[in-house]
N, C-alpha and C positions, 0 to 999 in steps of 0.2 A: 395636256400638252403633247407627250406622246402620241395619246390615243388621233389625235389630229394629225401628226406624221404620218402613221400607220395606214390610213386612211386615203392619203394621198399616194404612197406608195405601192397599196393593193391595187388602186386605178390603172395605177401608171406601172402596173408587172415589175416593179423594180423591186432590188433589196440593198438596202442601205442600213449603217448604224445608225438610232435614233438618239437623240440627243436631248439631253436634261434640262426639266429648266430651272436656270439658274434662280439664284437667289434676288439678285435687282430686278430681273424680269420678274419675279413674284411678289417687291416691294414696290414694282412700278403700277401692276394691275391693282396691287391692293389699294394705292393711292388713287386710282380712275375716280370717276364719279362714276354709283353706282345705279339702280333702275330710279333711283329717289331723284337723281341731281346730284346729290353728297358722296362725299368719299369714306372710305370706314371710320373714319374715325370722326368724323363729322356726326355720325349718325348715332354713334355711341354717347354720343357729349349729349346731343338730342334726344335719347331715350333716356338718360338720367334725367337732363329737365326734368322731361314731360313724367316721368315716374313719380319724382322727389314731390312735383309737382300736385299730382292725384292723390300720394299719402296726405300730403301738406292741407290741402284743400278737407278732408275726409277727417282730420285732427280738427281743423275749427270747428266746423260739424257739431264734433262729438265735445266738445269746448261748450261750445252754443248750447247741447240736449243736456248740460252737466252729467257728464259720461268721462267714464273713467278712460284714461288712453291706453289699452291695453292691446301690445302687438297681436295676442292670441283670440283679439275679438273679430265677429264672422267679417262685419262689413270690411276691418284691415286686410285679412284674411283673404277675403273675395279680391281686393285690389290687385295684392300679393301673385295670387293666383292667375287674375289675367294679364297682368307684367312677364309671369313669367312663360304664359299659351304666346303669347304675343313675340316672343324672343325663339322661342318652340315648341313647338307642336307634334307631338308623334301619336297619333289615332289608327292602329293597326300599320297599316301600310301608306297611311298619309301623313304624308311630312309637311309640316305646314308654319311660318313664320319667319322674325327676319332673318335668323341664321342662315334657314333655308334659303330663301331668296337670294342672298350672300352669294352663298355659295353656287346657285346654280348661274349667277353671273358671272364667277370667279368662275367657275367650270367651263363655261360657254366662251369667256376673252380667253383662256389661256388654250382653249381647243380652235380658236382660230388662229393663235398667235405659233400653235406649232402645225395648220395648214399650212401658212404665208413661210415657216418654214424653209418647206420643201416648196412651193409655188407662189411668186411674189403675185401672179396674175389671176390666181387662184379668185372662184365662186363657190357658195354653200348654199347649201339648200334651206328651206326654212322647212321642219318636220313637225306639224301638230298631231296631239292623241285626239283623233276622233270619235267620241265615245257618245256623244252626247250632253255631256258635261264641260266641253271646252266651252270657253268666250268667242263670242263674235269676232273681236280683235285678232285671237290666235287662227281660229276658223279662216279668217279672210287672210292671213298670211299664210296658211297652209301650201307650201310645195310652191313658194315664189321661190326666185333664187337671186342670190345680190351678189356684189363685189365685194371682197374681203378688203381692199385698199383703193376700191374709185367710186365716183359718183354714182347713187342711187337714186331713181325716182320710182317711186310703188305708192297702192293707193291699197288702203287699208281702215279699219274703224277706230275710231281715237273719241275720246271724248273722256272729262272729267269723275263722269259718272253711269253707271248704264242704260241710263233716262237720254243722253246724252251723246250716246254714239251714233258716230256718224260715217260714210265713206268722208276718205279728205286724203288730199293729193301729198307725199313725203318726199321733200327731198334730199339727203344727207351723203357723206361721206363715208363711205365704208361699214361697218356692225356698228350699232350705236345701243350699247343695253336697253331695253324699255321701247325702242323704236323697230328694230328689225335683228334684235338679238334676244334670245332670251334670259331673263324673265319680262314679260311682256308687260308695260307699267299701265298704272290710271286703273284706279278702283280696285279692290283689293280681290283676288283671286288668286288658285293655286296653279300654277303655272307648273306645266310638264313639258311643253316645247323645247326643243332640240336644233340643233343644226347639222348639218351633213356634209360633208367635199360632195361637189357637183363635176363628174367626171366632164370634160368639155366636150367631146364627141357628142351628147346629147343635148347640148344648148344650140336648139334649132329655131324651134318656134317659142315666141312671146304670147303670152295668154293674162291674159287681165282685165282689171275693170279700169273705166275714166271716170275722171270725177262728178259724172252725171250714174254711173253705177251700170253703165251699158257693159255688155264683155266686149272683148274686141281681141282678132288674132293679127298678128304682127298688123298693127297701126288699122285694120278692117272692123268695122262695125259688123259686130253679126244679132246683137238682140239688143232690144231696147229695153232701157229702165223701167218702161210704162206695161211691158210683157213678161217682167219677170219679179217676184215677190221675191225679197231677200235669202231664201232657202231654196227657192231656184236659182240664183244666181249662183250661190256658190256653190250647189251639188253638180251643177250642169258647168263651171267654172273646174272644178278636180277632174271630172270626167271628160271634157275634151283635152286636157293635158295628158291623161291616161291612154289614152285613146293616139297621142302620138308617137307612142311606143310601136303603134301595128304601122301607123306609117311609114314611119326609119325604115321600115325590115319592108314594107310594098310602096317603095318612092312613086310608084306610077299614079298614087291614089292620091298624090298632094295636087295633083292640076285639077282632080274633079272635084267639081262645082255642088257644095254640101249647102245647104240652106235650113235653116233652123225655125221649127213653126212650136209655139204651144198649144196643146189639144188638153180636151176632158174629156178620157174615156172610162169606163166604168170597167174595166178588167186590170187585173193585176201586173199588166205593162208597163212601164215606169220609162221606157222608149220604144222607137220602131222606127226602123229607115225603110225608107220606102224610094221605090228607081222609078224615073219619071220615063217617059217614051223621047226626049231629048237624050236622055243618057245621064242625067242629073240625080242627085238625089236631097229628099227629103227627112230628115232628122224630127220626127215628131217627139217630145217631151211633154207626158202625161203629168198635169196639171193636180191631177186628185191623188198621186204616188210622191211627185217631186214636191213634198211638203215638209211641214217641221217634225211628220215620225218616216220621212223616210230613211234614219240610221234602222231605226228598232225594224219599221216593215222589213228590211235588207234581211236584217240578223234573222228574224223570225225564219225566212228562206233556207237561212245556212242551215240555223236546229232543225229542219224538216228537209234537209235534203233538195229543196227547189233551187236553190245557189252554189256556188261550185263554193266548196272550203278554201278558205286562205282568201278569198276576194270581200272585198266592201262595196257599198253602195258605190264608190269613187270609182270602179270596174265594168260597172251597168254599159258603158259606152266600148268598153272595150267588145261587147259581145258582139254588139249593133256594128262595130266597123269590123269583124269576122263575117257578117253578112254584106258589109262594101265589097270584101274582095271575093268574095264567092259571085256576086250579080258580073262582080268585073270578070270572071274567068267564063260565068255564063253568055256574056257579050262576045267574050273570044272566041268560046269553043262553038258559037252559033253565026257567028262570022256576022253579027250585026242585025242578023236577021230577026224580026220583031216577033211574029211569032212564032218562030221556031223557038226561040228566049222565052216566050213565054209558054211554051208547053214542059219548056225542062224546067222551069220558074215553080210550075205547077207540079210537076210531079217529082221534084228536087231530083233531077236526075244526075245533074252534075254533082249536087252534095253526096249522094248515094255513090258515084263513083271513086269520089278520093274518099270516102270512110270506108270500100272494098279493099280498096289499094294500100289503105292506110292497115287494115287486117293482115292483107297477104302479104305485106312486110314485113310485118309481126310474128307470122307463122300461127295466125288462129283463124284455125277454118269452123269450127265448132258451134252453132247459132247462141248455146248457151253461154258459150264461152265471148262473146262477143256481147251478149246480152249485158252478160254482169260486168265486161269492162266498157261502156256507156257509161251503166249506172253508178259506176264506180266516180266516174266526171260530175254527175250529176242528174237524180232525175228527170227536170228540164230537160236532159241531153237526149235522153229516148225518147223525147217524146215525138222527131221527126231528124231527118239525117240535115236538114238546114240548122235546128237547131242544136244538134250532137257538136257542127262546126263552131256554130256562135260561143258554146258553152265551152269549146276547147281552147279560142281565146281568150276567153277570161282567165282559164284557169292557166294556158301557158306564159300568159304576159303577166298575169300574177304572181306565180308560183315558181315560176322560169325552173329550175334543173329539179324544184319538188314535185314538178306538175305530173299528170300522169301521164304515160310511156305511148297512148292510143293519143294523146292531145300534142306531143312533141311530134309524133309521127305525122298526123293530121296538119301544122303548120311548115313543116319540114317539105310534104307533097304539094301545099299551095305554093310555096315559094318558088319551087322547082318551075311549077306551072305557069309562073306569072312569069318568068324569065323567061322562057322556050318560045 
């Protein structure tokens, strides 16, 4: 409850006394209906049944085998046993059962109920662990964001079972446990999803799927359901909402016209934008990368140095729009001119000049020295001064005040230059 004040007040540079919650507010949550439908205490009544139930059945059994009813025999035992994995579970670092669940729904109401707080008009984010091991369900609600007290409509995977999921269009009123609050319900899984204050300054753009599974940016179709296999959808779904981070900061680049094509290339490119001789651009998403191992392909990048640290597959787009406004600054500084654009295109002559500029700020004139703060961004990043810039986006929109000091200074020069 707190920790949801706090959270609103870091946004919003205030400082204020935070405020306890009280005791009705903690008998009111705990009376909610929980991710089941039932409220605590409903559910307790319900696992006694169902418990009494299982011995009860396992007694005539052993009734039936003329078998003695002895609490310390294996089959009671075993009952015993999954009664009580089932109530909790602690497996190293995996907490897992209904306590759990419980609890992380009591956690999640009472950390929106001290947003709403400090902000009646207040939104949250919806935060999934992207590891590989999350649900579909969690996965497709990753990084939506809702009203804490007004009408929602989001489209999400639901279904009774996991044979059974499906996109399907939600409409409900404010956090609903099980529906756009965590723990995320239907079919039994270990749910780590979170939520977050959604600063309002960055509630710009809408990015989502309709219930035909197409993405679409505020109310626009941009890729159809029939060109995108379910792991394209939602990795190229995170990555254009990442990717509106570099726009906020170069507004000039929301007028131009991005269009989104899927390819199968056989290199380890996983996007590529490419500028048309209109002034347009093309957004290629490689077909044989944006698949069901593009987490691990990503990761494998980080442990070998071709990714910048601190970024995930969901960052791949942020590099690609470090190359929009680089082509955009080559348009400027070539005054439109076609191939004059394309000789500096070719010999990155404009990227070559803001990663000089971006040195002689720094005060490293030394080749070595300049060598190893590249690679210190990222192998990738040496490998050409278009790509040194690409890799410095990811890793500043990523990393933002962690990033490295050659990658702040690098987006710090474009900015300047897109103003001027």
């Amino acid at each position: 409850y707190q920790r949801g004040q706090e959270e609103v007040l870091k946004a919003q540079n205030k400082k204020k006394p935070l405020s306890i919650i009280d005791m009705a507010l903690l008998l009111y949550l705990l009376d909610q209906a929980n991710y089941t439908g039932a409220n605590y205490n409903q559910c307790i009544q319900a696992t006694m049944q169902y418990n009494a139930q299982q011995l009860y059945r396992q007694a005539l059994i052993n009734i039936q085998q003329q078998k003695e009813l002895e609490i310390e025999n294996n089959e009671f035992q075993r009952i015993l046993n999954q009664q009580q994995n089932t109530k909790l579970c602690i497996n190293e670092d995996r907490i897992s059962g209904f306590i759990d669940t419980q609890l992380i729904g009591l956690d999640n109401q009472a950390k929106a109920e001290g947003i709403k707080k400090i902000d009646n008009n207040a939104k949250v984010r919806f935060v999934a662990v992207i590891d590989g091991k999350e649900t579909d369900m969690c996965h497709s609600l990753d990084n939506q964001i809702f009203h804490i007290d007004k009408e929602n409509i989001f489209n999400r995977y639901y279904g009774e079972t996991s044979k059974e999921l499906r996109i399907q269009r939600i409409k409900c009123k404010g956090l609903v446990l099980g529906l756009n609050l965590p723990p995320i319900s239907y079919h039994f899984h270990w749910c780590r999803s979170t939520i977050t204050y959604q600063v309002p300054a960055e509630q710009e753009v809408n990015i989502t799927f309709d219930s035909r599974n197409n993405i679409i940016i505020n109310g626009l179709k941009i890729l159809s359901n029939s060109e995108l296999n379910k792991t394209n959808r939602i990795a190229l779904f995170h990555n254009l909402n990442r990717m509106e981070k570099v726009f906020k900061d170069f507004p000039s680049l929301k007028n131009k016209n991005i269009k989104y094509k899927i390819v199968k290339v056989n290199d380890n490119s996983a996007m590529a934008v490419r500028p048309t001789k209109k002034g347009n651009y093309i957004l290629e998403i490689n077909e044989n990368i944006f698949n069901s191992n593009i987490n691990e392909f990503y990761k494998e990048g980080i442990k070998n140095y071709t990714n910048v640290k601190g970024t995930t597959y969901k960052d791949i787009g942020i590099h690609e729009a470090g190359h929009i406004v680089s082509f955009e600054l080559i348009k400027k500084i070539n005054k439109g001119n076609f191939k004059a654009m394309q000789f500096d295109y070719d010999n990155y002559m404009t990227e070559n000049s803001i990663v000089e500029k971006a040195f002689n700020n720094l005060k490293i004139y030394d080749s070595i020295r300049k060598e190893k703060m590249i690679k210190s961004i990222s192998n990738y990043a040496y490998q050409n001064r278009a790509e040194t810039i690409g890799e410095a986006f990811a890793d500043y929109y990523s990393n933002k005040e962690k990033s490295n000091i050659l990658s702040k200074e690098i987006i710090k020069i474009m900015k300047g230059m897109m103003k001027n």
